[in-house]
C-alpha positions in Angstrom: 110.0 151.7 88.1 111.5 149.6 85.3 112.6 151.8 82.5 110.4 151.4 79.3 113.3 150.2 77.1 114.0 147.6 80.0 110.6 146.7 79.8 110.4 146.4 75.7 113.5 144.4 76.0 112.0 141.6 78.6 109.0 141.0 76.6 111.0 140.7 73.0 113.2 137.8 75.1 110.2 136.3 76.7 108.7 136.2 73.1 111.8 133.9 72.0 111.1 131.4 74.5 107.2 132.0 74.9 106.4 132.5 71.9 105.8 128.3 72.5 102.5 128.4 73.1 100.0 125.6 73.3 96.2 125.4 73.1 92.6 123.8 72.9 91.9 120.4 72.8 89.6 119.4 69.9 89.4 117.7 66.6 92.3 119.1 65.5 94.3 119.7 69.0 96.9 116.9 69.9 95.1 115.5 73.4 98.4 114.5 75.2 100.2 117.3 73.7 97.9 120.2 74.2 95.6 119.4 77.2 93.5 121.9 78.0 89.8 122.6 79.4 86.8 123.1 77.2 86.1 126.7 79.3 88.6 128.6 77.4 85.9 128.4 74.1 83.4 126.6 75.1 81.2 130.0 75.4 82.8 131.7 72.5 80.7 132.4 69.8 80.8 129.9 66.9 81.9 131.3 63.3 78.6 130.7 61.2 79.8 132.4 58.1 83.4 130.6 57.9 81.8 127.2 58.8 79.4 127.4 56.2 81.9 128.6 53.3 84.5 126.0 54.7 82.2 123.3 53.9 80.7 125.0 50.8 83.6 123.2 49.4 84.3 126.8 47.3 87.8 128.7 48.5 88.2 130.3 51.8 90.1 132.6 52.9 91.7 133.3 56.7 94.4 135.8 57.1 96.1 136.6 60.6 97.4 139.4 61.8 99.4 139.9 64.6 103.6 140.4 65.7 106.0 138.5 66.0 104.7 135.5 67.9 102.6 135.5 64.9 105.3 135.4 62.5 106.7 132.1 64.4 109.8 134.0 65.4 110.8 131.4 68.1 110.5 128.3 65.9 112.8 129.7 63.1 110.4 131.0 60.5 106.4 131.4 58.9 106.8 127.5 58.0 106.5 127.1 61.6 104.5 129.9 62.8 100.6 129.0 64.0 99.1 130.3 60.9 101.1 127.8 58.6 99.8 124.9 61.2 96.6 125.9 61.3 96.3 125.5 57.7 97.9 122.2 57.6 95.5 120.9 60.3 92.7 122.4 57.9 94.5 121.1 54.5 92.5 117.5 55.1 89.1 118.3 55.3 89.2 121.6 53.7 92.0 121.5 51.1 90.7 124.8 49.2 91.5 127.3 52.7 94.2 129.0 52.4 95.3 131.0 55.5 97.3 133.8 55.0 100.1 134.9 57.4 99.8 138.8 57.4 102.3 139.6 60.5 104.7 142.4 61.3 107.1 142.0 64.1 106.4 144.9 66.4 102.8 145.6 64.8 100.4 147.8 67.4 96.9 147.5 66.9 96.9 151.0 65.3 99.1 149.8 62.7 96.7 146.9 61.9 94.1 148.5 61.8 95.8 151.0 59.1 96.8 148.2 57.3 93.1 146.4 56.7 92.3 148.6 53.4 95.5 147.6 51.8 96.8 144.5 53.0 93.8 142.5 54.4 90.3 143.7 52.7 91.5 143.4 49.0 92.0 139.5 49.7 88.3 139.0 50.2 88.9 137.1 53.8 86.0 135.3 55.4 87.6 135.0 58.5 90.2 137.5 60.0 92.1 136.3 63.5 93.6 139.5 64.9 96.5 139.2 67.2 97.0 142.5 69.7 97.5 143.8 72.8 101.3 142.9 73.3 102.9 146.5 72.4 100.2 148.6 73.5 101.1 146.5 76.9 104.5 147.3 76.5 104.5 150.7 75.8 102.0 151.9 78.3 99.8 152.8 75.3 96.0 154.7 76.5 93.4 151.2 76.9 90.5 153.5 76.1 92.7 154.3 72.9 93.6 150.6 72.3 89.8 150.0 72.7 88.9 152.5 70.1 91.2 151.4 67.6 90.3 147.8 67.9 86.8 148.7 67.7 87.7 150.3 64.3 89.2 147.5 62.7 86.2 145.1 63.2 83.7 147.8 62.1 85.7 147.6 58.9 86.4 144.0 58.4 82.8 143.3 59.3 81.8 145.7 57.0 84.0 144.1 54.2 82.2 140.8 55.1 84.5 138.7 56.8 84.1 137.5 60.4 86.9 138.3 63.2 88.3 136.2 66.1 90.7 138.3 68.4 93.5 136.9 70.0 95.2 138.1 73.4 98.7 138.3 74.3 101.3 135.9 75.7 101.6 134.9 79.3 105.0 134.3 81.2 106.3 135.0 84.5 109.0 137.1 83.9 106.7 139.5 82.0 103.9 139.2 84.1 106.2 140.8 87.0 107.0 144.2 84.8 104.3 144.6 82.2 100.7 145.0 83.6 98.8 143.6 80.6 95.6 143.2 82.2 93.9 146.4 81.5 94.0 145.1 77.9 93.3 141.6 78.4 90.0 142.8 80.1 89.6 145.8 77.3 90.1 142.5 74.6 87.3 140.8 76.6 85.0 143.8 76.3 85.4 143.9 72.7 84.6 140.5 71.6 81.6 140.0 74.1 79.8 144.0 72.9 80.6 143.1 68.9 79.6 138.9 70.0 83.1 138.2 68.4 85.1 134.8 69.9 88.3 135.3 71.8 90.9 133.0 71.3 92.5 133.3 75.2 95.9 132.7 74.3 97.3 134.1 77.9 94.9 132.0 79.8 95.7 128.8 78.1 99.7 129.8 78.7 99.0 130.6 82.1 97.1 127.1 82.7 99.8 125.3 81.0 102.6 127.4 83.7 100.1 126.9 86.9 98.8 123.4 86.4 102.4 122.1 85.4 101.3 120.5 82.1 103.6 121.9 80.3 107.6 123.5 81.2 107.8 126.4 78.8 111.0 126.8 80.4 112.6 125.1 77.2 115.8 127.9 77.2 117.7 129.2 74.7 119.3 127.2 71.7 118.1 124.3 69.7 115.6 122.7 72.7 114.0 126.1 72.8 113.3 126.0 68.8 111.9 122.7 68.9 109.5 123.3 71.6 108.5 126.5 69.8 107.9 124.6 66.4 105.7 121.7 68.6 104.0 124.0 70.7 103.1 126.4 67.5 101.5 123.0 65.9 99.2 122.9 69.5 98.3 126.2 68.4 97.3 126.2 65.3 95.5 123.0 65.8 93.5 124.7 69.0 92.3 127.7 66.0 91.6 125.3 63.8 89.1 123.8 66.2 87.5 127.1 67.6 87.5 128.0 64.0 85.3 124.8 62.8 83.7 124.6 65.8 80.0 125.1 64.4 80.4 122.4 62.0 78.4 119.3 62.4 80.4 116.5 64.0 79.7 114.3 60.8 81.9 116.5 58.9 84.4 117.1 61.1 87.4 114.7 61.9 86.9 112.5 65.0 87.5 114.4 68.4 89.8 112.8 71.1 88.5 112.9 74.4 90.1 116.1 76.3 90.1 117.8 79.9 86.2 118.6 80.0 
């Protein structure tokens, strides 16, 4: 058995390098740059509420919370991070969003939750993308607790108003070998199909990057690892941009490039 500061210690290096990650294809996604098939959202549920106010043409408001992949640790800062490219990939059509980067390195989903009264529910949010799953992973944490706590926190931000997406954790190979995320990836699942939420399948799309050889994420340490974390943060928040807009009407959208169908 690996010992659990072994384990921590893995996943905070793999989030350096991994924390590259790319995503959908869409109106917004880059189609050379991020290929990807349309299964990973093409059953998610669309976002009726943050598609109306987005082109309401009033101000919207998306904050994210999640760790440190969130925070765009690998790429050198929040400037880089998928929330800030996400709302530059928005800025076009819908200059009056503003998405809000609400991450804490290390955060568990207990901590988020905690932190929706005070940190997320005062800024009136319509939409609220929750990244979790990663530390409870780590740490071994009880799923049927992890489940529970989640459950929580959308009671409460739907209950404020605002809609949720979830996001799931990272996939590499070095972790996959000593960290047996799956229990939560499934418990993630569970979540957003009983509460009809989307799931944005962030260690899917990694993992079809890894297996189907589009993409070396395999970039290293240093300066070539920074740039491929700032590019492959842009694939991301270009792939939320596009679930998030996704019940839009085409006419109002920008023009979608053809992708893996």
């Amino acid at each position: 058995m690996i010992p659990a500061f072994l384990r921590y210690s893995i996943v905070l290096m793999a989030a350096m390098v991994v924390g590259l990650l790319p995503a959908v294809t869409g109106a917004f996604a880059q189609e050379r740059e991020c290929p990807m098939p349309e299964r990973f959202y093409t059953f998610e549920r669309s976002l009726t509420k943050t598609a109306k106010a987005l082109t309401s043409r009033r101000e919207v408001v998306i904050a994210a919370l999640g760790g440190a992949s969130t925070m765009g640790v690998a790429a050198g800062g929040l400037e880089f991070a998928w929330p800030a490219r996400m709302a530059s990939a928005l800025a076009e059509r819908f200059p009056r969003t503003k998405v809000i980067n609400l991450a804490v390195g290390r955060q568990t989903a207990k901590r988020g939750a905690e932190r929706l009264d005070h940190d997320v529910i005062p800024l009136k949010p319509t939409l609220v993308i929750w990244e979790t799953g990663t530390m409870e992973a780590v740490r071994g944490t009880d799923v049927d607790e992890f489940r529970q706590t989640v459950q929580t926190g959308i009671d409460k931000i739907r209950a404020a108003g605002a809609e949720v997406v979830l996001m799931n954790m990272q996939f590499s190979r070095a972790t996959e070998a000593v960290i047996h995320f799956e229990p939560y990836l499934v418990a993630l699942r569970e979540l957003a199909d009983v509460n009809d939420v989307p799931l944005f399948h962030r260690h899917g799309i990694m993992r079809h990057w890894a297996e189907s050889g589009a993409l070396d994420l395999r970039a290293g340490d240093g300066e070539k690892g920074r740039e491929l974390a700032v590019k492959l943060y842009d694939c991301i928040g270009r792939a939320m941009a596009d679930l998030v807009t996704r019940g839009i009407p085409a006419a109002k959208r920008l023009n979608r490039p053809g992708g893996d169908r």
